[in-house]
DOKEFI-519133 format. One record per residue (C-alpha): residue in one letter; x, y, z. Coordinates in steps of 0.02 Angstrom, whole numbers, plus 50000, padded with zeros to 5 digits. Example, Ala and Ser with C-alpha at 12.3 -4.5 7.8 and 13.67 -1.06 7.14 Angstrom:
BEGIN
A|50615|49775|50390
S|50684|49947|50357
% end
This chain:
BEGIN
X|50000|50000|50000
X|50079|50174|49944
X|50032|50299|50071
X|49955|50444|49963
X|49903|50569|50098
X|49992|50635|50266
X|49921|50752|50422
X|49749|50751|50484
X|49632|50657|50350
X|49468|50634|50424
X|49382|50713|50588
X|49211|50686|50642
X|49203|50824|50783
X|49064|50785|50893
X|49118|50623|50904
X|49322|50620|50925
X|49383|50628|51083
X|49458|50815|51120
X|49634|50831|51139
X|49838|50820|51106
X|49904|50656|51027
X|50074|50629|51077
X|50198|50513|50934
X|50363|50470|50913
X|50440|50446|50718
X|50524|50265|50719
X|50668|50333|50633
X|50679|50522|50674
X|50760|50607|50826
X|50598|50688|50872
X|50420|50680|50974
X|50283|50777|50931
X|50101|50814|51001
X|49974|50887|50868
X|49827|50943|50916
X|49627|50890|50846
X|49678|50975|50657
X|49863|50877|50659
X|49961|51053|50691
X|50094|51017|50781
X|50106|51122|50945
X|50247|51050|51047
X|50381|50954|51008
X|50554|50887|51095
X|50736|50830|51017
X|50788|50706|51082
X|50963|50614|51088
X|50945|50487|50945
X|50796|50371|50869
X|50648|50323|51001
X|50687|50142|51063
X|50483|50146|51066
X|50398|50281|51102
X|50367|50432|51241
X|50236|50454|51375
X|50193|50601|51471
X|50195|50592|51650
X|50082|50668|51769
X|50218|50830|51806
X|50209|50861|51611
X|50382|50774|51574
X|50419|50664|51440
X|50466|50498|51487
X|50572|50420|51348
X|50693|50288|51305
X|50805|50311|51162
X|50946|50195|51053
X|51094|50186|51107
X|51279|50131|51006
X|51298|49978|51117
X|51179|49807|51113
X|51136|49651|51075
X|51242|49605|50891
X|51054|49595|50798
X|50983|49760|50724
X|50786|49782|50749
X|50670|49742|50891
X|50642|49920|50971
X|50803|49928|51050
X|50818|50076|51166
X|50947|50104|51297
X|50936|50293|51364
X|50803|50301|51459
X|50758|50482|51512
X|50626|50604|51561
X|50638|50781|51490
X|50540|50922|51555
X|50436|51038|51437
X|50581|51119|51386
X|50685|50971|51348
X|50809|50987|51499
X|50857|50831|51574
X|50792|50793|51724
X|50847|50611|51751
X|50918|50449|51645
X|50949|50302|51672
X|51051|50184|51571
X|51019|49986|51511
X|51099|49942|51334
X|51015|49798|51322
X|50844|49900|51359
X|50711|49855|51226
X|50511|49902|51177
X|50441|49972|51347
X|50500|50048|51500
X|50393|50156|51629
X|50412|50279|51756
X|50314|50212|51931
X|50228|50325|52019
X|50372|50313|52151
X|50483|50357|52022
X|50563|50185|52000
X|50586|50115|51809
X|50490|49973|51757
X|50553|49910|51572
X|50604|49751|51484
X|50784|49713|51418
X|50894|49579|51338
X|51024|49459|51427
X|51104|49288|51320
X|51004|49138|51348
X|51115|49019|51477
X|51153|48869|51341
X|51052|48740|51450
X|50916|48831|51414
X|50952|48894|51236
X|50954|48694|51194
X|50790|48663|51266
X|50690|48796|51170
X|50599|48726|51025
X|50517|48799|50848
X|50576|48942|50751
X|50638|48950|50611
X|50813|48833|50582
X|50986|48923|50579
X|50903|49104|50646
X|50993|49102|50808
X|51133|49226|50833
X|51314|49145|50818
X|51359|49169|51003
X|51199|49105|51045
X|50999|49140|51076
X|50958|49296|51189
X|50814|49288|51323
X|50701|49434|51382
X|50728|49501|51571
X|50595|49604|51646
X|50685|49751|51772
X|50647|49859|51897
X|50746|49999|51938
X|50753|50113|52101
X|50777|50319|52090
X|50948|50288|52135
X|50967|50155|52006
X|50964|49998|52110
X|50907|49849|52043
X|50734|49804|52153
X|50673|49675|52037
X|50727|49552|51898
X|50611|49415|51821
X|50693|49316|51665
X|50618|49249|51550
X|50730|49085|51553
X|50645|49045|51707
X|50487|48992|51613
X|50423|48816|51569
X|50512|48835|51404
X|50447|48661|51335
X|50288|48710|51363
X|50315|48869|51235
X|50357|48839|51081
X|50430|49005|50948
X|50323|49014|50785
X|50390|48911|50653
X|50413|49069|50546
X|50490|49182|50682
X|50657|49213|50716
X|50751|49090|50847
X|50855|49271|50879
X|50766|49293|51061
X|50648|49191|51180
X|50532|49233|51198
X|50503|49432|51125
X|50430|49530|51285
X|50372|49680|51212
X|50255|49756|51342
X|50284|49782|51513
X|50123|49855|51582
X|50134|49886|51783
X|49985|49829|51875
X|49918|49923|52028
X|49954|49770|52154
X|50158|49776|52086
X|50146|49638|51979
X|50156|49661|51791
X|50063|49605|51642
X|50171|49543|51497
X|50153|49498|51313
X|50275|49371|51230
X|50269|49397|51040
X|50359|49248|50956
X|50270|49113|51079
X|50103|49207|51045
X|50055|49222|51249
X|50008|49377|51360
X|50032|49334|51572
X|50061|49420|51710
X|50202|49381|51846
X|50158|49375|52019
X|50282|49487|52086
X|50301|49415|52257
X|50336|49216|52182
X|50395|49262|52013
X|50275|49139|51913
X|50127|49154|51814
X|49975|49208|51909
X|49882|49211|51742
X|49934|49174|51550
X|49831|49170|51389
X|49886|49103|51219
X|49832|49127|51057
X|49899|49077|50887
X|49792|49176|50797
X|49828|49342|50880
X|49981|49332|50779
X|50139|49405|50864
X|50029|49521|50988
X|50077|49702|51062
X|50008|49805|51221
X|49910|49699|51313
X|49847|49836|51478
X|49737|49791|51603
X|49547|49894|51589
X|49459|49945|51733
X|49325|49817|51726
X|49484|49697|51732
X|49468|49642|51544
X|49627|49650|51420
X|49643|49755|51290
X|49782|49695|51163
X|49841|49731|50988
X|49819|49579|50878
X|49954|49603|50723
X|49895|49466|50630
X|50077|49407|50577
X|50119|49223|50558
X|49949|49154|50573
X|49926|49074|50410
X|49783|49179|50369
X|49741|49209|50181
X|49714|49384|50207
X|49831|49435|50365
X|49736|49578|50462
X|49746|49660|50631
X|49647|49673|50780
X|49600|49774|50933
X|49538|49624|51058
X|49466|49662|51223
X|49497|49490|51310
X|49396|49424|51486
X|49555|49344|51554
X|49439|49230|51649
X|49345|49143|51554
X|49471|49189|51393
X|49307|49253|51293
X|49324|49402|51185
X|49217|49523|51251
X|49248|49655|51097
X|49345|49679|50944
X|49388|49787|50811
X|49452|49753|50642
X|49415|49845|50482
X|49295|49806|50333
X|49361|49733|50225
X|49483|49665|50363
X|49623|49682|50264
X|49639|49865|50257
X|49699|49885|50445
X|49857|49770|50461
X|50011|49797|50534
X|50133|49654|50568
X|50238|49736|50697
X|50243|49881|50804
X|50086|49946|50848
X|49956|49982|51003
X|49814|50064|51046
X|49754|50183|51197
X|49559|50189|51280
X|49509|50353|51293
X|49389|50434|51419
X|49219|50455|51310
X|49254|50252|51287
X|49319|50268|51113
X|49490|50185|51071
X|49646|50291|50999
X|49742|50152|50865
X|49910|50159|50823
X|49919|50061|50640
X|50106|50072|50662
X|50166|49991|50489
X|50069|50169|50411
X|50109|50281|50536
X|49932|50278|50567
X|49841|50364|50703
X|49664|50349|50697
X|49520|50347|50829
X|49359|50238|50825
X|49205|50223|50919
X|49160|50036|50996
X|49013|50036|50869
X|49181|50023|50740
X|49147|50208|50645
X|49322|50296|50616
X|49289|50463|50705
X|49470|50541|50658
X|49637|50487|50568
X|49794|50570|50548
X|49958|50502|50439
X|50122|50521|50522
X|50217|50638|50374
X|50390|50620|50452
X|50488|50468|50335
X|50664|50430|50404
X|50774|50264|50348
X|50781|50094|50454
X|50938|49993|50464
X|50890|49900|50311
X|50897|50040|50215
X|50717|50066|50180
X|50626|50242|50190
X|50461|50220|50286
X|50332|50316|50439
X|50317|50187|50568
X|50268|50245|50735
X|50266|50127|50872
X|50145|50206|50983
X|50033|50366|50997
X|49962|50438|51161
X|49794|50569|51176
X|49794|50677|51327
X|49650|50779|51373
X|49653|50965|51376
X|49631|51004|51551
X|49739|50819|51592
X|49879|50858|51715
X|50014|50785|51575
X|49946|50933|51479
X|49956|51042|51646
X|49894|51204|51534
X|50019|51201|51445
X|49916|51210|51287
X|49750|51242|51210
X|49633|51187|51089
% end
């Protein structure tokens, strides 16, 4: 699909949510909130590509991890690093540092850093993991995903690794990369401490029990292909981005799933009609807004759109900022994309519609 158009292409105004929409280019060295028209009002540089993408915290800082030179030996995969927040201005106020940082991180309300990184796979467990495809495994041998938790001083208050899992029991998608077990993309901090987690290449969303360091809860689905951003609703349901990679489909498409994790029922979905024209493989999330519409991030497209749960697009807006990947090819992607209300304290003021 070329992408013909870029800014704000559709608004339905008594029906979008009000506000600022907060996005960070893949491949550009820059976040930007637009307001309801796509003007950009407020932007920040930042110190190299978005490992992600930014939030806003509560004070009006920008809470943002970006790439750094040194890593895992693979290219790809969100890697981040720097991990900072920036006030309106773009001062630092503080960073913190993981190379092997990747996909999401968080600032706690009691200003510790939640986030997900890389470590190599011990080799006793490397041998035991099973699918993927053949030969795809780095040459010094597989990484694993380690879920961290960092004080304000930068203490270390809480590791869970991924290694520790039944890793029998999960097996990588034959036509995914043996690179990494098992993918943790998401690290969404739960209001008890523990955190709920989604695990791309095996296809499974769970949450660890932070006190034993096990599953309390897991959910797999093949068909979900290669899922991002599972967060917990208030009415305790999941809401998770369904790429739609992998899955044998004839026509691959993408969902928004709103999952009871109790009895494993979808409760609500979104996909396009015809399905096929909202698909992105990778990347990719979405946000619940407060008039119970749901902000979309079709990362693949740089597309930002907002629908209503009846499924009628109510406003879209095309990243315009193109920058190169590693590969070489020119593209939009944008990971994420945030909405903040007007009068929201992340907005603080700050700016008006």
């Amino acid at each position: 699909m070329r992408i013909l158009q870029t800014g704000l292409t559709h608004i339905d105004s008594s029906r979008a949510t009000p506000g600022f929409t907060l996005f960070s280019p893949l491949w550009d060295a820059k976040t930007f909130i637009v307001d309801m028209q796509g003007n950009v009002v407020h932007e920040w540089d930042l110190p190299g590509c978005p490992g992600g993408y930014a939030r806003l915290l509560p004070n009006g800082n920008l809470f943002v991890s970006t790439e750094t030179e040194t890593g895992p030996e693979f290219k790809g995969g969100a890697q981040g690093g720097l991990m900072q927040e920036l006030d309106w201005n773009g001062n630092v106020v503080n960073e913190y540092v993981d190379h092997f940082q990747h996909h999401d991180c968080w600032r706690l309300p009691n200003g510790h850093t939640l986030y997900a990184a890389w470590e190599r796979m011990p080799e006793e467990h490397a041998r035991r993991v099973r699918g993927g495809q053949p030969g795809s495994a780095p040459e010094n041998g597989m990484y694993s995903d380690v879920v961290r938790e960092a004080d304000a001083a930068g203490n270390l208050v809480f590791e869970w690794h991924a290694w520790q899992m039944d890793i029998e029991k999960y097996e990588i998608n034959p036509l995914m990369s043996r690179r990494v077990w098992a993918w943790c993309n998401t690290t969404f901090p739960l209001e008890n401490g523990d955190i709920l987690i989604s695990l791309r290449t095996i296809n499974t969303c769970a949450i660890i029990d932070r006190g034993t360091g096990e599953f309390s809860w897991e959910h797999a689905d093949f068909s979900w292909g290669g899922q991002h951003d599972p967060q917990m609703l208030d009415n305790g349901n999941i809401l998770l981005f369904a790429n739609g990679d992998c899955t044998y489909e004839p026509h691959p498409f993408s969902r928004i799933i709103e999952l009871d994790p109790e009895s494993g029922e979808e409760k609500w979905a979104y996909k396009a009609a015809p399905s096929r024209d909202f698909h992105s493989h990778h990347i990719s999330g979405q946000q619940p807004l407060w008039t119970g519409n749901i902000l979309i991030c079709e990362g693949l497209w740089g597309r930002i759109f907002e629908v209503t749960r009846d499924g009628d697009l109510v406003w879209e807006y095309i990243s315009p900022h193109l920058g190169d990947t590693f590969t070489g090819e020119t593209v939009n992607w944008v990971f994420r994309a945030f909405r903040y209300a007007e009068d929201s304290p992340e907005i603080g003021g700050r700016l008006s519609l």
